[in-house]
C-alpha atoms as an extended CHARMM CRD file, in Angstrom:
* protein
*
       180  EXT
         1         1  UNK       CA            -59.6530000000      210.4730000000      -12.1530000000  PROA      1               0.0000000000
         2         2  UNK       CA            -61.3030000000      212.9270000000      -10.1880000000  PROA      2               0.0000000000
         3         3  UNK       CA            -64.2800000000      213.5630000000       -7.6870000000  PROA      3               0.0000000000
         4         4  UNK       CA            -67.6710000000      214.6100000000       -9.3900000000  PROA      4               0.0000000000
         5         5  UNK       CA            -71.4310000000      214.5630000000       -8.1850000000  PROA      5               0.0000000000
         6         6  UNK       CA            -73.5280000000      213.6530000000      -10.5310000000  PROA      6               0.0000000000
         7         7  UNK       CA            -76.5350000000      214.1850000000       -8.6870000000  PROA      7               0.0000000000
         8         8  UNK       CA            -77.0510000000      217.2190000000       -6.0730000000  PROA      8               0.0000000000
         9         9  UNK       CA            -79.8490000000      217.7550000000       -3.4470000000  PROA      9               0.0000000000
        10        10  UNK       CA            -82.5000000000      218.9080000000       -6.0450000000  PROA      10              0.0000000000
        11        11  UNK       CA            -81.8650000000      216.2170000000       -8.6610000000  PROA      11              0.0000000000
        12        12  UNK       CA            -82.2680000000      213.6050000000       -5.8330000000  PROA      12              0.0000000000
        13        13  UNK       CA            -85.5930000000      215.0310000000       -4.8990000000  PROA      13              0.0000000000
        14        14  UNK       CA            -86.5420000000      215.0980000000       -8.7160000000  PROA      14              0.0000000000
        15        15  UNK       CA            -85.7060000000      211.5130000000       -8.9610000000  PROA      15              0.0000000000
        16        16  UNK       CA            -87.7230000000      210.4800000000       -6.1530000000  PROA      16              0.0000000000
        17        17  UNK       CA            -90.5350000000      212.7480000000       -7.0280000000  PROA      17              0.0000000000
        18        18  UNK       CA            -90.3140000000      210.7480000000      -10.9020000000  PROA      18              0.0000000000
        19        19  UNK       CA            -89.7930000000      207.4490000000       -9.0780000000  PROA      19              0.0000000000
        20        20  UNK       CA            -93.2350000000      207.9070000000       -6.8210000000  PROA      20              0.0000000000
        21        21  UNK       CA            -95.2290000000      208.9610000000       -9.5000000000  PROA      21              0.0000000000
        22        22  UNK       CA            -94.2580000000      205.9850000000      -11.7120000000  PROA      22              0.0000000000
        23        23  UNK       CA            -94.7600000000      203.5730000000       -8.7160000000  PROA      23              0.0000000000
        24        24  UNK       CA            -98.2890000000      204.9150000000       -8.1550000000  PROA      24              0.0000000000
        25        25  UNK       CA            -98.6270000000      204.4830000000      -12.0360000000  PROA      25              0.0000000000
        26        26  UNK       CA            -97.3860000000      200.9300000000      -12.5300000000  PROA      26              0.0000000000
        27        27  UNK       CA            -99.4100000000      199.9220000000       -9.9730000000  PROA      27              0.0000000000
        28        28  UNK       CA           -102.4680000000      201.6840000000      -10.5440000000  PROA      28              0.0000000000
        29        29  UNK       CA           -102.9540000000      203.3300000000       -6.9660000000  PROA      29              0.0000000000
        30        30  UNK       CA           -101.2890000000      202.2710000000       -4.0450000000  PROA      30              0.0000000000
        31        31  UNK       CA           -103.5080000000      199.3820000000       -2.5300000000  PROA      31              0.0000000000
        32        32  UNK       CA           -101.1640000000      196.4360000000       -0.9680000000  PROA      32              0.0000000000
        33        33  UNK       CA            -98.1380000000      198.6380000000       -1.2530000000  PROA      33              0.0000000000
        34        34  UNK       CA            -95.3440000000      198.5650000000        1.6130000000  PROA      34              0.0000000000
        35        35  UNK       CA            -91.8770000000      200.1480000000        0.7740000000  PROA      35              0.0000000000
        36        36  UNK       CA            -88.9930000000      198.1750000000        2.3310000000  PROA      36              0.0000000000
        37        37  UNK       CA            -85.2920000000      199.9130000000        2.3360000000  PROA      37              0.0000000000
        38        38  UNK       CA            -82.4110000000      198.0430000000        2.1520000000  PROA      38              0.0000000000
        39        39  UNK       CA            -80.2860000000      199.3640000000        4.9970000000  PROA      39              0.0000000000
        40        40  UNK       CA            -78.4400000000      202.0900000000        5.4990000000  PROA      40              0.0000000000
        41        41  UNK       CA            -79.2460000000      204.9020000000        2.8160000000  PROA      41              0.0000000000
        42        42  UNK       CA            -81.7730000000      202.6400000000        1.2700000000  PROA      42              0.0000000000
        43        43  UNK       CA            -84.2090000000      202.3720000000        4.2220000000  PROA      43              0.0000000000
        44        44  UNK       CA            -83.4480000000      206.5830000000        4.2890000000  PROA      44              0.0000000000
        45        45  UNK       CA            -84.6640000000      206.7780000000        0.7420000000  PROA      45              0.0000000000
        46        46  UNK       CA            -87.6960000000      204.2740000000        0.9500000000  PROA      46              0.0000000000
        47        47  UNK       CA            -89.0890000000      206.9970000000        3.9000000000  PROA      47              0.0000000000
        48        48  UNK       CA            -88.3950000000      209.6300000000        1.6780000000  PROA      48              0.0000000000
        49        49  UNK       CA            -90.3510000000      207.7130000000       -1.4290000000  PROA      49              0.0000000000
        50        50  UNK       CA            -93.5740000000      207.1050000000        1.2880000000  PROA      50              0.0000000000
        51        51  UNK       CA            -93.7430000000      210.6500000000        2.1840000000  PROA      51              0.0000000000
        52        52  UNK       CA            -93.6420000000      211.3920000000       -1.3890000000  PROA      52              0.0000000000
        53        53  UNK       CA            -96.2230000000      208.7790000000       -2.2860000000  PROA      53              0.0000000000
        54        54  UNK       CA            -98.7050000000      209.8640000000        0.7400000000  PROA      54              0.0000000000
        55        55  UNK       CA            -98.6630000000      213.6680000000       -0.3350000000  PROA      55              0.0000000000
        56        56  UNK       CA            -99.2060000000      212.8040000000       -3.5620000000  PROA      56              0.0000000000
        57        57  UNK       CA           -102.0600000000      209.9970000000       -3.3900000000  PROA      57              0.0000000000
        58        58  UNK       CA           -103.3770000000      211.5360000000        0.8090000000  PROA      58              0.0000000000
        59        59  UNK       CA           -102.8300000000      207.5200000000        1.9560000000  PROA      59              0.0000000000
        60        60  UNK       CA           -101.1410000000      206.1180000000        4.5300000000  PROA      60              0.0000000000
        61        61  UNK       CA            -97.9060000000      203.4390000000        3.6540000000  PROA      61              0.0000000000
        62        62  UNK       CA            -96.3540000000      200.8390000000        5.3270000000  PROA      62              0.0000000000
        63        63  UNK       CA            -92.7050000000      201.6830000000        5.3350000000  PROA      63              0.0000000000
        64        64  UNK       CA            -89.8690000000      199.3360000000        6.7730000000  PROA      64              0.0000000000
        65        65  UNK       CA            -86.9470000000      197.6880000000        6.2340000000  PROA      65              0.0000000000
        66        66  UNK       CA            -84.8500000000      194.2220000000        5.2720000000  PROA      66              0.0000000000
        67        67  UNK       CA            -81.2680000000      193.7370000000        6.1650000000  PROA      67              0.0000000000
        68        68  UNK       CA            -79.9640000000      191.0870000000        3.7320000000  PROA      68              0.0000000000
        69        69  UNK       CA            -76.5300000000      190.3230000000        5.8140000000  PROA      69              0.0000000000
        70        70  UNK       CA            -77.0460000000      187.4200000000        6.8250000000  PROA      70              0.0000000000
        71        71  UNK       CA            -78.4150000000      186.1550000000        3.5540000000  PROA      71              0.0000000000
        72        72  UNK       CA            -74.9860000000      187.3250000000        1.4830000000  PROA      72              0.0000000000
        73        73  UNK       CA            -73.1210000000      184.9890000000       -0.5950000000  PROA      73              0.0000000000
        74        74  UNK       CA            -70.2280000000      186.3400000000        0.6000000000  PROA      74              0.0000000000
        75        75  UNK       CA            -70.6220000000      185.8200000000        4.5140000000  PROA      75              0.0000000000
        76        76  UNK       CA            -67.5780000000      183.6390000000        4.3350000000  PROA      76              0.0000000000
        77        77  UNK       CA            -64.7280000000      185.1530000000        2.3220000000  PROA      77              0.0000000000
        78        78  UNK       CA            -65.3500000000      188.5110000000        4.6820000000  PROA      78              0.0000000000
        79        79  UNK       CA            -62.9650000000      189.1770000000        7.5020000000  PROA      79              0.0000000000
        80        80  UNK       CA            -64.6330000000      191.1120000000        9.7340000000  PROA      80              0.0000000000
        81        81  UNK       CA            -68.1270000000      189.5620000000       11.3710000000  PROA      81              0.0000000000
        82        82  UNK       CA            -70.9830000000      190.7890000000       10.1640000000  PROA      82              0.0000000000
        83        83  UNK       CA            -72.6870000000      193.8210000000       11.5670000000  PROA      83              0.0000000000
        84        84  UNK       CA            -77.3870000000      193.6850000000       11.5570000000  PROA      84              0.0000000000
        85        85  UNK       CA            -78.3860000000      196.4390000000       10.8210000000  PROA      85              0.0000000000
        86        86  UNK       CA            -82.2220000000      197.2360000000       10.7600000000  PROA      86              0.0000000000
        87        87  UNK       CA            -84.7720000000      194.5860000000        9.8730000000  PROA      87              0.0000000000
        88        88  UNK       CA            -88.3530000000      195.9610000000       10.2530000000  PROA      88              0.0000000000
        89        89  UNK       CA            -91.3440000000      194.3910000000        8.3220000000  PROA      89              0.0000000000
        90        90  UNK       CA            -94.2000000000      196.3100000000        9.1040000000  PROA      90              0.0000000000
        91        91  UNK       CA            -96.9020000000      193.9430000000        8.0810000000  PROA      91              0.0000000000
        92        92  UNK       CA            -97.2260000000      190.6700000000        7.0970000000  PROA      92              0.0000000000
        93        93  UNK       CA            -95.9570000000      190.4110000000        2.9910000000  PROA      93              0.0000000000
        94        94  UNK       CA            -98.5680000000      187.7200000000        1.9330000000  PROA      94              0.0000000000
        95        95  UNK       CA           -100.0390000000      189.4520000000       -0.9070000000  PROA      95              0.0000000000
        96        96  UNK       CA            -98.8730000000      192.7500000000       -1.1010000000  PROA      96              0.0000000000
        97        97  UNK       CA            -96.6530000000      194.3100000000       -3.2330000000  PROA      97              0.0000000000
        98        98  UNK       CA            -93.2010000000      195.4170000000       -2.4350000000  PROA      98              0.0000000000
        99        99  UNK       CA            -91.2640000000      198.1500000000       -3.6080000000  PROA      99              0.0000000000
       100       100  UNK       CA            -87.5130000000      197.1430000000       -2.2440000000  PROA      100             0.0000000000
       101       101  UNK       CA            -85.5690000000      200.6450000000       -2.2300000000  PROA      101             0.0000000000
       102       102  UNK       CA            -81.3530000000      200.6430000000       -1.9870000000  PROA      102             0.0000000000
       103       103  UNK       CA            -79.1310000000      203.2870000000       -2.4910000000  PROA      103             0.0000000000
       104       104  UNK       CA            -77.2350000000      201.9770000000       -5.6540000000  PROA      104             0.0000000000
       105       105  UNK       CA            -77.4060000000      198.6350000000       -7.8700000000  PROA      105             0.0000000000
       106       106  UNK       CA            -74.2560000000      197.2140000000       -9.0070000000  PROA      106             0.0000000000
       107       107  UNK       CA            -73.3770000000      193.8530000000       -9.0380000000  PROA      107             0.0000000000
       108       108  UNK       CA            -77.0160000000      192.3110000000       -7.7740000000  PROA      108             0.0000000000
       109       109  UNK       CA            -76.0540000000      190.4920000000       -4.9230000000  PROA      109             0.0000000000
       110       110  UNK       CA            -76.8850000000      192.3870000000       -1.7950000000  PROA      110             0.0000000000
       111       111  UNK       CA            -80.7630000000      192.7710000000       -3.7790000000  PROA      111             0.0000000000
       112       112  UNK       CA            -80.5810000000      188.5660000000       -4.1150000000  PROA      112             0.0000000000
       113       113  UNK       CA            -80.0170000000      188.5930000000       -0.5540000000  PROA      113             0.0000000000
       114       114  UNK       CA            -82.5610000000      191.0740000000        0.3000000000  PROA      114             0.0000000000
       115       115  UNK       CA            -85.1120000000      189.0970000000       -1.2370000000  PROA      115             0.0000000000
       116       116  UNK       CA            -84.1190000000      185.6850000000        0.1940000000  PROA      116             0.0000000000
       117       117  UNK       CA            -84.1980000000      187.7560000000        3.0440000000  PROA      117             0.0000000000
       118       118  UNK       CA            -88.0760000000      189.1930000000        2.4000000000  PROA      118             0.0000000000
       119       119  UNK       CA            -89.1330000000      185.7050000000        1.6080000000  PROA      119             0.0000000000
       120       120  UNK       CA            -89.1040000000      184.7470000000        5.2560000000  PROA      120             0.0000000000
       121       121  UNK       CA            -91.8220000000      187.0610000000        6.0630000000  PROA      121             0.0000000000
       122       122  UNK       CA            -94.1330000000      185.2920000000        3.7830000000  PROA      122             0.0000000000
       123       123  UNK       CA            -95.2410000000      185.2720000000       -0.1820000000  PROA      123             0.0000000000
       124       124  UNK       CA            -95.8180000000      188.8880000000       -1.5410000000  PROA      124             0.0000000000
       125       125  UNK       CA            -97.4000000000      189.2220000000       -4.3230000000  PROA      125             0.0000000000
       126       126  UNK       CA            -94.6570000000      191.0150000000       -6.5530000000  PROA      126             0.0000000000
       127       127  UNK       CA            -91.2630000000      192.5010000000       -5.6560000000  PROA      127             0.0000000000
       128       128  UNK       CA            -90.3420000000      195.6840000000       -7.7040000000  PROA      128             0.0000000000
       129       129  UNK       CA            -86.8700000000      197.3510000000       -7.1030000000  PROA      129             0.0000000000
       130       130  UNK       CA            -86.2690000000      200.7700000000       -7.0420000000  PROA      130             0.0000000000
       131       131  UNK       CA            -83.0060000000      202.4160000000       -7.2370000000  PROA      131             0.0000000000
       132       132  UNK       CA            -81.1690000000      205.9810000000       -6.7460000000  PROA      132             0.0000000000
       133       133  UNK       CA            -78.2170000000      204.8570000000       -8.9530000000  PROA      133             0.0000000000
       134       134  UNK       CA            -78.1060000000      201.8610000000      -11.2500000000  PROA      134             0.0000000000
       135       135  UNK       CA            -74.1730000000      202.1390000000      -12.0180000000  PROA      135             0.0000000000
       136       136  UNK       CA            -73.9990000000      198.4580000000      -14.0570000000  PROA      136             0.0000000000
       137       137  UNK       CA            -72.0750000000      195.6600000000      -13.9460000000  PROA      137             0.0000000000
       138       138  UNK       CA            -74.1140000000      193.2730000000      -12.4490000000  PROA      138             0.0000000000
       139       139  UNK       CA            -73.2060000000      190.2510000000      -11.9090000000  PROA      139             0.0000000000
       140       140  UNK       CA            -76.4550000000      188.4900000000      -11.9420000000  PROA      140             0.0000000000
       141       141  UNK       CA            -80.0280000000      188.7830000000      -14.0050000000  PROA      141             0.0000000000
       142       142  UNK       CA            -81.5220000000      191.6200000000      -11.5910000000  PROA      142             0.0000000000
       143       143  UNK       CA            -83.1180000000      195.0010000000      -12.8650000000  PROA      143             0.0000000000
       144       144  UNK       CA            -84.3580000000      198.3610000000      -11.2710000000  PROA      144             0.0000000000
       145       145  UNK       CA            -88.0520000000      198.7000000000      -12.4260000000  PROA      145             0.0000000000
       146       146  UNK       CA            -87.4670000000      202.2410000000      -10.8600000000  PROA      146             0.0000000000
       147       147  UNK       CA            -83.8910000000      204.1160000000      -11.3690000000  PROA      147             0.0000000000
       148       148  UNK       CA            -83.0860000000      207.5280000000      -10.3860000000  PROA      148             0.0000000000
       149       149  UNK       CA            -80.0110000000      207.6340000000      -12.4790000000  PROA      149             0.0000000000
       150       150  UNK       CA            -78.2710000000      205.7410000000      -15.1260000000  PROA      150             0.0000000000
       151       151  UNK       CA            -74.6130000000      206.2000000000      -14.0130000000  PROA      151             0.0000000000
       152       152  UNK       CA            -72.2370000000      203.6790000000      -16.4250000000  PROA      152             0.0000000000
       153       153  UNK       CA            -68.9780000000      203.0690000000      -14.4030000000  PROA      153             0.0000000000
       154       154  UNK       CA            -65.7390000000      201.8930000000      -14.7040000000  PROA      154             0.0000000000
       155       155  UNK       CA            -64.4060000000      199.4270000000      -12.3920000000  PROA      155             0.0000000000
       156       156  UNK       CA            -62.1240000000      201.4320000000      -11.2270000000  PROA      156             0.0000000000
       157       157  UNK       CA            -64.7580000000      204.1340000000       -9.8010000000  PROA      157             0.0000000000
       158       158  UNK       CA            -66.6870000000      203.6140000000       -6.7310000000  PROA      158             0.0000000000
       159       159  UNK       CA            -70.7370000000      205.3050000000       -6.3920000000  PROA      159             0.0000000000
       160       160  UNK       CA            -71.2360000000      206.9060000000       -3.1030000000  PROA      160             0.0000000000
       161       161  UNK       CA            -75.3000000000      208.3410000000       -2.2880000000  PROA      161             0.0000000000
       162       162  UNK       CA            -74.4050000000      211.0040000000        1.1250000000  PROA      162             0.0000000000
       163       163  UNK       CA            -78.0580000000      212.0080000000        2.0700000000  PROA      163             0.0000000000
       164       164  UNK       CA            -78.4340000000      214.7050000000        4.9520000000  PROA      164             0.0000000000
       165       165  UNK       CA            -80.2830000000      211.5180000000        7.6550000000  PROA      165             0.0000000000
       166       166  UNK       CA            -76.6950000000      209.7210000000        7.5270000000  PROA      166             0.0000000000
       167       167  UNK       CA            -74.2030000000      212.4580000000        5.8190000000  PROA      167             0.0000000000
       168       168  UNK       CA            -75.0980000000      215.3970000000        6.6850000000  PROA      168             0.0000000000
       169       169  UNK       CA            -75.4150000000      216.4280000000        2.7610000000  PROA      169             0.0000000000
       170       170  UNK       CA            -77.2210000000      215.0660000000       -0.3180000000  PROA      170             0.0000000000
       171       171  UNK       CA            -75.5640000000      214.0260000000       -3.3000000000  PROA      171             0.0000000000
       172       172  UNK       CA            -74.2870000000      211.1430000000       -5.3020000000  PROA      172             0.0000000000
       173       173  UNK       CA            -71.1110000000      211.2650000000       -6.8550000000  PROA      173             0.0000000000
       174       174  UNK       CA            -68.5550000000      209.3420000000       -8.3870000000  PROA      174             0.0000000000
       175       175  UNK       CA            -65.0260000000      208.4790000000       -6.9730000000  PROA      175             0.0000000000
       176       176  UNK       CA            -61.8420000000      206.5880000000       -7.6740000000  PROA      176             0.0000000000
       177       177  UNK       CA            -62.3050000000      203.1610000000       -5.8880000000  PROA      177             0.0000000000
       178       178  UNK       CA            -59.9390000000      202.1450000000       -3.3890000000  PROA      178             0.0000000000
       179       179  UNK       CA            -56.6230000000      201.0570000000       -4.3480000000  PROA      179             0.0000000000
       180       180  UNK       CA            -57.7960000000      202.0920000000       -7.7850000000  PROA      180             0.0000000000
């Protein structure tokens, strides 16, 4: 098993391009709107997806972001503490709609956390999810309204998104996961 990217620095920025447009779409403008990345490369790609969305529609977006750490199922089973990273609601979420932006969906969980997480900034209207990678196998009944890229995985593979804010490149590929 080898090392391949699957997605390079253009098809990224076709992806988002695709995602913004169907965002505007779905929701028929972008009135109550805020974009919330799951940090890290999450939050990096929800900024991207509002400076997309504002050149395309001339608006202004509430962008910001929801750590879901401490809301993880698996808080206890870890070894290591914890680390926050960024939590930073812009506006209060009564009524709007979300878009919740991460990196890569696999199993589910760290989105269930994300929106336990949301919930305690008040009731938004909806929650949509977009993704940069759904790579399957979750583990519980959550689904990308948005995805950049179907990627089917095995188990023994691991999705990494490197974008140039955190990696100094952009590109997705896929890996052999450790110990695999």
């Amino acid at each position: 098993m080898t090392r391949r990217v699957v997605m390079d620095d253009k098809g990224i920025d076709r992806a988002l391009a695709r995602i913004a447009h169907e965002i505007i779409e779905r929701n028929r403008g972008t009135d109550k709107l805020v974009i919330l990345g799951i940090p890290t490369r999450g939050y990096e790609l929800a900024r991207r997806l509002q400076k997309k969305i504002e050149e395309i529609e001339s608006v202004s977006l509430p962008v910001g972001a929801v750590d879901a750490t401490l809301y993880r199922d698996d808080l206890g089973i870890k070894k290591d503490q914890p680390t926050l990273k960024k939590m930073d609601i812009p506006i209060p979420m009564d009524g709007r709609i979300i878009v919740m932006v991460d990196d890569v969906l696999f199993t589910g969980r760290t989105i269930r956390a994300a929106m336990n997480a949301l919930m305690d900034f008040g009731r938004p209207l909806s929650i949509q999810l977009a993704v940069l990678v759904d790579r399957g196998h979750r583990e519980l009944p959550i689904k990308a309204d948005y995805v950049g890229k179907n990627a089917p995985t095995s188990m023994k593979e691991g999705v990494k998104v490197h974008l140039m804010e955190t990696d100094g490149v952009n590109e997705v590929v896929i890996e052999p996961a450790p110990g695999a």
